[in-house]
N, C-alpha and C positions, 0 to 999 in steps of 0.2 A: 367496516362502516355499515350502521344501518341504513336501507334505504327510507328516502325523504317521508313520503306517505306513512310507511308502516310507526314510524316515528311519531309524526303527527296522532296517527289513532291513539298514541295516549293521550294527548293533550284536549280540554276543553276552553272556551274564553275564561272561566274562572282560573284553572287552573295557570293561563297565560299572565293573568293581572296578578297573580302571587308572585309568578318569577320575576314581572315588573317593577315589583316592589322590593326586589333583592339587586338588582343591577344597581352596581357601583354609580352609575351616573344619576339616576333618582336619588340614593342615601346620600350623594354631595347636593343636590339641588334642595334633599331635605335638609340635611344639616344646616345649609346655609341659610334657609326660611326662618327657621326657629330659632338660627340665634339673632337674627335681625330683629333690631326695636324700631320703635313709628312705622310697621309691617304699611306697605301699600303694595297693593295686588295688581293694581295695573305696573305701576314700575318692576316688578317682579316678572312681570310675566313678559313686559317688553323687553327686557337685560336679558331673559332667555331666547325669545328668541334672535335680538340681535348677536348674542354668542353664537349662535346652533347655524345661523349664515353666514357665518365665518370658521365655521369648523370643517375644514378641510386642510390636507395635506400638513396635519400638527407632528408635531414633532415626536410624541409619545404618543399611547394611549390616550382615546377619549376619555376614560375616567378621571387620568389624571389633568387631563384639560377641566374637566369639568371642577374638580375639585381645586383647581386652581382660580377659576370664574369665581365661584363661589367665594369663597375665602377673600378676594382682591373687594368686590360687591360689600360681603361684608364691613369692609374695613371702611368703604368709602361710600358707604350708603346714605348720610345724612348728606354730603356733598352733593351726590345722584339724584338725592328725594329733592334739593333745594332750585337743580340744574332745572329739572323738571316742572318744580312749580312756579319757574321763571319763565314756563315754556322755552328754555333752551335747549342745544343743541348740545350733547356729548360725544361728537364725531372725535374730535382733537382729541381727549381724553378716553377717548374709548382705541383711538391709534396710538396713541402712548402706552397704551397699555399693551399693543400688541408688539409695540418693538421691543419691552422689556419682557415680553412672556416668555417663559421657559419651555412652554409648550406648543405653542403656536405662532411665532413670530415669521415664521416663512412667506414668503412673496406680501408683505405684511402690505406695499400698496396697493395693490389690488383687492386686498382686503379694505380698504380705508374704503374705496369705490363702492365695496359693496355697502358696508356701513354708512355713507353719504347717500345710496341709493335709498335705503330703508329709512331713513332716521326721518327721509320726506312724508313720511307715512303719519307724522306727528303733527303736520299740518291739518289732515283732518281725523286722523283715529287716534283717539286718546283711549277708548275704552274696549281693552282687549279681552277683559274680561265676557262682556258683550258674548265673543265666539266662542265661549266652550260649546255651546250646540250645533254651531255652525262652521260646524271646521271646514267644509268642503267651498265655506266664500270666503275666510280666511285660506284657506291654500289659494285661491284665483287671487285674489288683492296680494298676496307674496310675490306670487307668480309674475303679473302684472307689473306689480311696484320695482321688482329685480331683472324684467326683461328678460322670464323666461321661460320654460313652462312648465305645467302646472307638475307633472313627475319628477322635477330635476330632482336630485337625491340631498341638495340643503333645505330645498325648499319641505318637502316632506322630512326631513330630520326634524324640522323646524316647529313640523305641528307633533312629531313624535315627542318631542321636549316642551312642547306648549301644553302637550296633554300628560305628562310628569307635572309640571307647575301646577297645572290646573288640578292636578290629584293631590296634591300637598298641600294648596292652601285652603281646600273645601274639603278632606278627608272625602273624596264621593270617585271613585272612578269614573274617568270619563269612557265615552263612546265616540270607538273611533269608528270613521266610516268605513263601508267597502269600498267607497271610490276612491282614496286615498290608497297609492301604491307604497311599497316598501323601498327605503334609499338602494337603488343600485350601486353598490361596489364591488371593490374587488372580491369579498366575502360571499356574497350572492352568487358574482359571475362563478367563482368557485364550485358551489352548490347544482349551480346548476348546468356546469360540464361533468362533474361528477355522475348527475343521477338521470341525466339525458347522455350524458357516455358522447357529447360532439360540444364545441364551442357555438355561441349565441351568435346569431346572424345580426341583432343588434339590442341596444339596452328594452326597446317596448318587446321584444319576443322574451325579454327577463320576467319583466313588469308584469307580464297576460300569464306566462306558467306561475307565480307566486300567487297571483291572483285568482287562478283558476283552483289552487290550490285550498286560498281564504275559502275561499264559496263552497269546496265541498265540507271541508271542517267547520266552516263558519266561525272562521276564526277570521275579523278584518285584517289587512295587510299590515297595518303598523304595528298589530299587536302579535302577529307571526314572526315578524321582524324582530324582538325580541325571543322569541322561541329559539331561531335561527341565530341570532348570536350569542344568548346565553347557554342555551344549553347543545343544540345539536351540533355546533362547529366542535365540538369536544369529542363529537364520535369521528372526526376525521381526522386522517394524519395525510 
């Protein structure tokens, strides 16, 4: 195994945003952009990140979740664009969707909760597009809106996959902050019993080493996050 650092000095943010653009879960969220007709960028961008808070404990691979999202979106997108311009609600439809998922359907009520918790977010923000600059009061109003706080690792998934959207339908890379951590999981905690050689006393002692990490590479945490599980979890067995 290489260790962590010396790994990173190859890496710069440019070179971070290329490997972003090769992860399987981008090329599904692209594919599914482009073949969508009556394109609207805020519903787009909302459907992601309502997926990206309910991605947890899925049954496969996120890629294949995600290219499963995609695909389902596509098919019923004129339905979603109309729910929408009705100001309705797609909780029910959006939980049907998770009892028939192949990929995600586990503890799927709790998931409904989560989806009932955010879809209130429609009451007053319609315009998500608004935050690609401000991702750091988009992460507080997730935070916020889902009861929880602002590190949890959907919540930050959430603007990880917000800033995929938001690179697809403006071709312009976004900028992620520093103050935005990387999702803690099992992959990370991994990472970093490996290369500190002891177990995490708890998930913010993760959060502060990845971060202290961003800052000296200058590489932001979301976009390290990527580094970390496209390509370095390859140098571990």
């Amino acid at each position: 195994m290489i260790p962590l650092e010396k790994f990173l000095s190859e890496y710069d943010i440019q070179k971070a945003k290329e490997l972003e653009h090769q992860d399987p879960q981008f090329l599904a969220l692209e594919k599914c952009w482009w073949n969508i007709q009556n394109k609207d960028t805020n519903l787009f961008l909302f459907l992601v990140i309502q997926c990206s808070l309910v991605s947890y404990q899925i049954a496969w691979s996120g890629e294949l979740r995600r290219t499963e999202f995609g695909e389902k979106i596509q098919k019923d997108w004129n339905t979603l664009l109309d729910i929408r311009n009705k100001d309705q609600s797609n909780t029910e439809r959006r939980f049907n969707f998770l009892k028939t998922s192949k990929n995600n359907k586990r503890i799927y009520n709790i998931k409904k909760s989560r989806i009932e918790k955010f879809n209130k977010l429609l009451n007053t923000e319609k315009n998500f597009l608004q935050y690609h600059n401000n991702l750091e009061k988009l992460n507080n109003i997730l935070a916020k809106t889902m009861n929880t706080q602002p590190y949890s690792k959907t919540i930050v998934f959430a603007i990880k996959m917000f800033g995929y959207a938001y690179t697809i339908i403006s071709w312009k890379d976004i900028d992620y902050p520093m103050s935005i951590n990387t999702p803690v999981d099992s992959r990370l905690k991994k990472i970093y019993k490996i290369n500190k050689n002891r177990e995490p006393i708890n998930e913010l002692e993760i959060c502060n080493y990845f971060w202290k990490l961003s800052k000296k590479f200058q590489i932001p945490p979301l976009d390290l996050d990527a580094i970390l599980w496209l390509d370095y979890r390859k140098t571990i067995k």
